[in-house]
C-alpha positions as CSV (number, residue, x, y, z in Angstrom):
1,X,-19.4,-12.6,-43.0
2,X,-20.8,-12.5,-39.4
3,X,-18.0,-12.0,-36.9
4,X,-17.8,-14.5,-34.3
5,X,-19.8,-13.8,-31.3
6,X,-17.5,-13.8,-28.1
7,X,-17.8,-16.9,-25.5
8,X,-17.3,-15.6,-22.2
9,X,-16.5,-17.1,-18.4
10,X,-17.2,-15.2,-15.2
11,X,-14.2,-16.6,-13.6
12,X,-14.8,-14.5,-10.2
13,X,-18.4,-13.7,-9.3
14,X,-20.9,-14.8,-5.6
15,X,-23.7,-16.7,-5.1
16,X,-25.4,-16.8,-2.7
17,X,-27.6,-14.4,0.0
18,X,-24.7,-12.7,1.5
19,X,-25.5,-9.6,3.8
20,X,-26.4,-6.7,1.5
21,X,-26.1,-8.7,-1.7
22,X,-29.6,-8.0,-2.7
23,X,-28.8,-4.0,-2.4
24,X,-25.8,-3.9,-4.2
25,X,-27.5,-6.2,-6.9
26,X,-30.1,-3.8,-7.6
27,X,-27.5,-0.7,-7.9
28,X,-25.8,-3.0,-10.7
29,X,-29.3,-3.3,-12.3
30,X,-30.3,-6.9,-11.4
31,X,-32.5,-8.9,-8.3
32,X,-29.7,-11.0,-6.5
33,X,-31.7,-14.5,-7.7
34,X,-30.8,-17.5,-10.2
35,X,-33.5,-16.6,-12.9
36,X,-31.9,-13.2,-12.9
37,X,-28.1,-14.1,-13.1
38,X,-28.9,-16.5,-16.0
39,X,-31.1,-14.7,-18.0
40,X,-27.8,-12.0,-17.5
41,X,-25.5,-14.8,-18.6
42,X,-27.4,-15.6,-22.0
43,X,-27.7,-11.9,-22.6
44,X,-24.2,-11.6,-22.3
45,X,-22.9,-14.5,-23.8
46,X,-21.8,-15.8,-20.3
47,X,-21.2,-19.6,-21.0
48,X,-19.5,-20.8,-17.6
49,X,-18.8,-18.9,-14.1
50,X,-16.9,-19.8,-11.0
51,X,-18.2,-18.8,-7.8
52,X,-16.1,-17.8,-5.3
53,X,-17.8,-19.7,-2.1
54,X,-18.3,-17.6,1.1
55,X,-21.1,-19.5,2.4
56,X,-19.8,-22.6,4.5
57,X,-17.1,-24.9,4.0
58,X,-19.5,-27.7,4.7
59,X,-20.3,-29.6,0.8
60,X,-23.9,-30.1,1.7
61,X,-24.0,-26.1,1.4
62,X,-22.6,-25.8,-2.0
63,X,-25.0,-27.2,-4.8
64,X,-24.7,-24.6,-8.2
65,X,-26.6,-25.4,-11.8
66,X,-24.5,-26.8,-14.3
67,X,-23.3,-23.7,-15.8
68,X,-21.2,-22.5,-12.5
69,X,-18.0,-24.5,-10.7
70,X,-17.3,-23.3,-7.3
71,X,-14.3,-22.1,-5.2
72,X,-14.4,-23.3,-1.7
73,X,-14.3,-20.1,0.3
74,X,-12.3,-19.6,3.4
75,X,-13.7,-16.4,4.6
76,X,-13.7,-15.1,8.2
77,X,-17.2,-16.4,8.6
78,X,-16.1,-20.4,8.2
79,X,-12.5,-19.8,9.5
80,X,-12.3,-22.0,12.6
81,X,-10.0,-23.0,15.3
82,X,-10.2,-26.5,14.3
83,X,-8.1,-26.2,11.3
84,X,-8.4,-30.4,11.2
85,X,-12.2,-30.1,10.5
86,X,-11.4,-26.7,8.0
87,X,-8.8,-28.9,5.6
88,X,-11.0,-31.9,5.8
89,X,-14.3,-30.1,4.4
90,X,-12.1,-28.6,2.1
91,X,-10.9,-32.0,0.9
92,X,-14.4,-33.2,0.7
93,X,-15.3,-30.5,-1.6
94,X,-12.4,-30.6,-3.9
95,X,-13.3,-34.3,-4.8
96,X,-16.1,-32.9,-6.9
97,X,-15.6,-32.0,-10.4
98,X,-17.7,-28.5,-10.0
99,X,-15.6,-27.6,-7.3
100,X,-12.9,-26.4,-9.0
101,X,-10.1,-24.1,-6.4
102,X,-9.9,-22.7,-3.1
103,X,-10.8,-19.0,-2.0
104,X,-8.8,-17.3,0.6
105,X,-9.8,-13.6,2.1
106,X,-6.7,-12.7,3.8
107,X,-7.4,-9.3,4.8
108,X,-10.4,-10.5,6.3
109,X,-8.9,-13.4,8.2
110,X,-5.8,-10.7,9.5
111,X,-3.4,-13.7,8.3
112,X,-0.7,-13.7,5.5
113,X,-1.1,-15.8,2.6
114,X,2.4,-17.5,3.3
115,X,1.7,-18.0,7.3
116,X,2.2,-21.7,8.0
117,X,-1.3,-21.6,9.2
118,X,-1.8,-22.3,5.3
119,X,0.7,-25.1,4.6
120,X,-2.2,-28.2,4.7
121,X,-4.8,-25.6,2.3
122,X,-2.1,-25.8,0.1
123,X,-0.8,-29.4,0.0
124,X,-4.7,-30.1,-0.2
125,X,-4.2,-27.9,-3.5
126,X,-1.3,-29.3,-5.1
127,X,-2.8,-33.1,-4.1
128,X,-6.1,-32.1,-6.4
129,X,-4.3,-29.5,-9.0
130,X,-6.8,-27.0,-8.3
131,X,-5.3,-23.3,-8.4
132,X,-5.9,-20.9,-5.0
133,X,-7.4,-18.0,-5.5
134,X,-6.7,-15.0,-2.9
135,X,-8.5,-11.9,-2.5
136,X,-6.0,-8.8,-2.8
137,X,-6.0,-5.1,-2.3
138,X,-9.2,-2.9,-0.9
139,X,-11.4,-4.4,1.2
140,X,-14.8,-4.3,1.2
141,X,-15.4,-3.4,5.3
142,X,-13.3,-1.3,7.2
143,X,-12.3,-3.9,10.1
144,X,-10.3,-6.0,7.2
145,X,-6.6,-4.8,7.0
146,X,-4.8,-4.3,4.2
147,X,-1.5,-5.4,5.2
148,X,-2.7,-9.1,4.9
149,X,-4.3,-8.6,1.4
150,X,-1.4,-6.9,-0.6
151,X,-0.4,-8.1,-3.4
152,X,3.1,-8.6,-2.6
153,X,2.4,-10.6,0.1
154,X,1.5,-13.0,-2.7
155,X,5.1,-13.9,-3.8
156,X,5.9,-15.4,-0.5
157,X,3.6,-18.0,-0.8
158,X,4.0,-18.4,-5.0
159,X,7.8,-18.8,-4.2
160,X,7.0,-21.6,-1.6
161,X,5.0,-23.2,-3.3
162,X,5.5,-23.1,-7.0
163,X,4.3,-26.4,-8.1
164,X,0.5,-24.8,-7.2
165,X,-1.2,-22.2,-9.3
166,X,-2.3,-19.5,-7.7
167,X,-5.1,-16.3,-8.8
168,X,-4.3,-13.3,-7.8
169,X,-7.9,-11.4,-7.3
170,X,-9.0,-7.9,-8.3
171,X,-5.6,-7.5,-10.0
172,X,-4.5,-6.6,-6.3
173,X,-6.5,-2.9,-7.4
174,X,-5.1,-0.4,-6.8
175,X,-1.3,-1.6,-6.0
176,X,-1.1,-2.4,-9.9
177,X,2.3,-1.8,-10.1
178,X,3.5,-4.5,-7.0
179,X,0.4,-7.0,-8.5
180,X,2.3,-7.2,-11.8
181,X,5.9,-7.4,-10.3
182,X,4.4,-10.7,-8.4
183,X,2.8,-11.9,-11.8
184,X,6.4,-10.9,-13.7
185,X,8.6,-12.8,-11.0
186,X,6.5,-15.7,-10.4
187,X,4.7,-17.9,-13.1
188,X,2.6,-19.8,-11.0
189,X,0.8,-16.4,-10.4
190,X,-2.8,-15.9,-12.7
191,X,-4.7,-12.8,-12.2
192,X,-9.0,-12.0,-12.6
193,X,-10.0,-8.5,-13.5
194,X,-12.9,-8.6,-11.0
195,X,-13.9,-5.8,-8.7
196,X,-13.1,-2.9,-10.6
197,X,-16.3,-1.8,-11.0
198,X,-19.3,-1.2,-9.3
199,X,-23.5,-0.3,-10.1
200,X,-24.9,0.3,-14.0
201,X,-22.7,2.6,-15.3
202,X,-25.3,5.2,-16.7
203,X,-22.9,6.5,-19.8
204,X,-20.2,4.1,-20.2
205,X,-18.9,6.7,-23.3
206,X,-18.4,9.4,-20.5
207,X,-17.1,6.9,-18.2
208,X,-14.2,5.5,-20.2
209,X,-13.3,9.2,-21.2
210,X,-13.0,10.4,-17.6
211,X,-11.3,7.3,-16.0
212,X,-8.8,7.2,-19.2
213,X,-6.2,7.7,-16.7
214,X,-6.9,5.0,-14.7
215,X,-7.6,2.4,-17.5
216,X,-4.5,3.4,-19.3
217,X,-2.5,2.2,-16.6
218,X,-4.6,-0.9,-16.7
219,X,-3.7,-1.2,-20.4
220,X,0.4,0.0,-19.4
221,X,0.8,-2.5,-17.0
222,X,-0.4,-5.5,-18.8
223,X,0.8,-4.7,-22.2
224,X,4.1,-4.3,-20.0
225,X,3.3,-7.7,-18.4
226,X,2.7,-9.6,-21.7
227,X,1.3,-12.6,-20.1
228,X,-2.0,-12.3,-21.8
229,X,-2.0,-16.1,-21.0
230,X,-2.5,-15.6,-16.8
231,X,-5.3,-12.9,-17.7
232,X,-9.0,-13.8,-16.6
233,X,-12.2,-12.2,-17.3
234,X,-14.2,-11.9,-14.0
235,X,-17.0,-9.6,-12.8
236,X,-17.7,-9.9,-8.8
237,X,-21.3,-9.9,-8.9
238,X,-23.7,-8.3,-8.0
239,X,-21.4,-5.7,-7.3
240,X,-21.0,-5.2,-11.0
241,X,-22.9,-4.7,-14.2
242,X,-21.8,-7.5,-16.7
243,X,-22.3,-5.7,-19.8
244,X,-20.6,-3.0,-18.5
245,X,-17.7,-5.0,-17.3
246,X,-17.4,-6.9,-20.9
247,X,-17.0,-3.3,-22.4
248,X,-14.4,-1.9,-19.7
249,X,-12.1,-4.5,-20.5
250,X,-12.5,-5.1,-24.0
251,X,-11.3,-0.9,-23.6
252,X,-7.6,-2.4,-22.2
253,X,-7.4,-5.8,-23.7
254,X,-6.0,-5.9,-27.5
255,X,-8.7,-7.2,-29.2
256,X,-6.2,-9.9,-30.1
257,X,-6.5,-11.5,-26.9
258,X,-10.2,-11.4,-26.3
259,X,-10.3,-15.2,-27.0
260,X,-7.8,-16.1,-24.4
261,X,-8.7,-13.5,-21.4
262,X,-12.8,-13.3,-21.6
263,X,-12.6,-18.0,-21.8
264,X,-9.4,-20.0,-22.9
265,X,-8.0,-18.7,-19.9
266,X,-10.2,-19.5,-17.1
267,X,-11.6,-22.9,-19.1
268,X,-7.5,-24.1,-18.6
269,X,-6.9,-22.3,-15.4
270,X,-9.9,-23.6,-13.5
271,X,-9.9,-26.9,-15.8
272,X,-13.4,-26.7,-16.4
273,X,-13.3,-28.8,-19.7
274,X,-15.7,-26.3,-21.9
């Protein structure tokens, strides 16, 4: 009997022609364009993805094919004074169906997660039940700070508001061990495995041998978790290579769970109805 093939969401990847995106796409063995990213899903069996928007917050910016949802994005380059005008594009764009959370960079932005700054982001999320997703640990330039983007800082604003879902990005890499005492203590807390790698891995054989170290602790701190339930597949393209990615975690996820953290997961979390 054929085994059954694996579905798969992207729950954390880009979009869009973001400085150096084209670059970076290349060194992951793709062209940063449509054609290319969905002849990359089919390949891989990559049903569904959710962009994380870091374009504008404007929804006359954010128009995706039918096999992505979006995350409104609010990065440092749409993060304005006028925080009226912020939480009202943001409410315009959580009325559609394919936008489908908010984004927030705070390392970028130099501005906790559980500042007061964020209260009306996040009565706008509980309003629409649609999680938050937060960038934490490393940072991709050097003037972001990564006080703001710890995971820790997390629980402050999962304990305030508990009623709203939050995602905790990257796994909070590398401050594993505070990420998964946030995702122990507070329920409302999911994670995505995105970021954690970078470019085509030339020998992926030779790469899982000599980062066994660092994947085992991958594989220690979730197995301690147990929640493969708040688990999500997710890539960060173009930074990454996605069947590359597919085989790093299938390396630390039980096999048991494939089902749950490479689709179920991010089809309930993001409610995307697949």
């Amino acid at each position: 009997m054929k085994a059954k093939e694996l579905r798969v969401i992207d729950s954390h990847f880009h979009f869009c022609d973001y400085i150096g995106f084209n670059q970076i796409a290349i060194a992951a063995g793709y062209t940063n364009t449509e054609e290319c990213l969905h002849k990359a899903f089919q390949d891989n069996n990559i049903v569904h993805g959710v962009v994380m928007g870091n374009k504008t917050l404007d929804p006359a910016g954010h128009h995706y094919p039918d096999y992505m949802s979006y995350c409104i994005g609010l990065d440092s380059n749409v993060f304005y004074d006028n925080m009226d005008l912020m939480v009202e594009q943001v409410e315009e764009n959580l009325k559609r169906k394919q936008c489908c959370g908010i984004k927030l960079y705070p390392g970028y932005n130099h501005v906790y997660v559980y500042d007061e700054l964020y209260n009306p982001i996040y009565e706008l999320a509980r309003k629409y039940n649609k999680p938050v997703a937060i960038h934490t640990g490393l940072t991709a330039t050097a003037n972001a700070l990564l006080k703001y983007s710890h995971p820790m800082t997390l629980d402050e604003a999962a304990v305030k508001y508990p009623d709203v879902q939050f995602v905790m990005c990257h796994i909070g890499n590398p401050f594993l061990q505070d990420a998964i005492a946030v995702l122990e203590k507070n329920h409302n807390v999911a994670v995505d495995l995105s970021g954690l790698l970078e470019g085509k891995i030339p020998d992926m054989v030779t790469f899982l041998r000599d980062k066994q170290g660092y994947i085992s602790m991958l594989r220690d701190w979730l197995n301690y978790l147990g929640s493969y339930d708040r688990v999500m597949f997710g890539t960060d393209w173009p930074l990454a290579n996605f069947a590359d990615y597919i085989t790093f975690v299938k390396d630390f996820i039980p096999e048991t769970y494939w089902d749950d953290v490479f689709f179920n997961n991010a089809n309930r979390i993001y409610q995307l109805g697949l």
